[in-house]
Each structure stands twice: as structure tokens, then as C-alpha cells.
Residue, then its C-alpha position, 0 to 999 in steps of 0.5 A: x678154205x670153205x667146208x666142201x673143199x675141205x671135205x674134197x681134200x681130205x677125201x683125196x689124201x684119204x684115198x692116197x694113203x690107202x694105197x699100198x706101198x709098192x703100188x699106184x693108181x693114177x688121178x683119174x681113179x681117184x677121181x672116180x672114187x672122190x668125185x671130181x676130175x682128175x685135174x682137181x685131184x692133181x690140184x689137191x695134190x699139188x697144195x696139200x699132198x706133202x704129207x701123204x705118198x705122192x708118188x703112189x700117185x701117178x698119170x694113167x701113162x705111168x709116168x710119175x708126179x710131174x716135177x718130181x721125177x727124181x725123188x719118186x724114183x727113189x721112192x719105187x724103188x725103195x718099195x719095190x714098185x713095178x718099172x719099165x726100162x723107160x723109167x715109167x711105172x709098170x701099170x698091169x702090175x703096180x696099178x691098184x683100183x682104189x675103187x675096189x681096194x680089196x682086190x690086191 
């Protein structure tokens, strides 16, 4: 992997662990923050999110990771994150701006 990628992917897994358990943020606010689009961010996540909280990581609809509905359920509830009676992610009150993370 070339330096600026490598850069890339360590600004995105940066910006994924800084959220704070029991809350979200989607790909395209992280991609607002570390440049890019979202789709590069759910790439990056796709191939190198393993070790960080993937779950905190969902799309702008609250529904979670793709292929990884289960495991991330688990995961909000553990954590107390906001849900809705559909299974989705209660966005008003879980969504964190990494933009603004002092704002809690």
C-alpha cells in the first residue's frame, strides 16, 4: 500500500475509534472529516475495520454494516445504543458528528 493510502486508512479507523461507545456516525461524516467519499470509507472499513468498532459505523438511514447485521446488534445493545422498533439505529439520538466531537 502506497504512503497516501496508508495515511487514508489510518485517518478513518482514527475517526471510528473516537466514537464513543453507544453512539454512531454514518460513512459519509467521516468521510466529510477525512476527505474522500463515503464509499472509500466503507472500502476502508471493509479491508481494515476489524480491529476498531465497526458497528459505530453505520449508513445515513441507521441501518447497520452490511453483512454484519447480527453481530452489530449485539454489539448496540451491549452499549445501550438508541434503536427503533425496526432494528435500525435511532439516528437523532445516537448520531455523533465527528466533525464536532465535543459536542456530546
Amino acid at each position: 500500500m502506497d504512503a497516501a493510502k496508508e495515511e487514508y486508512v489510518e485517518r478513518v479507523l482514527t475517526c471510528v475509534e473516537s466514537v464513543p461507545a453507544g453512539r454512531v456516525t454514518t460513512y459519509g461524516a467521516i468521510a466529510a472529516v477525512v476527505g474522500g467519499g463515503p464509499r472509500q470509507v466503507g472500502s476502508v472499513m471493509s479491508h481494515h475495520g476489524g480491529p476498531v468498532p465497526w458497528w459505530r459505523v453505520v449508513r445515513a438511514d441507521g441501518s447497520p454494516p452490511p453483512c454484519h447485521d447480527g453481530e452489530a446488534a449485539a454489539h448496540y445493545r451491549e452499549e445501550g445504543t438508541a434503536l427503533t422498533g425496526a432494528g435500525r439505529i435511532h439516528m437523532r439520538e445516537a448520531f455523533w458528528d465527528p466533525a464536532a466531537p465535543d459536542e456530546d
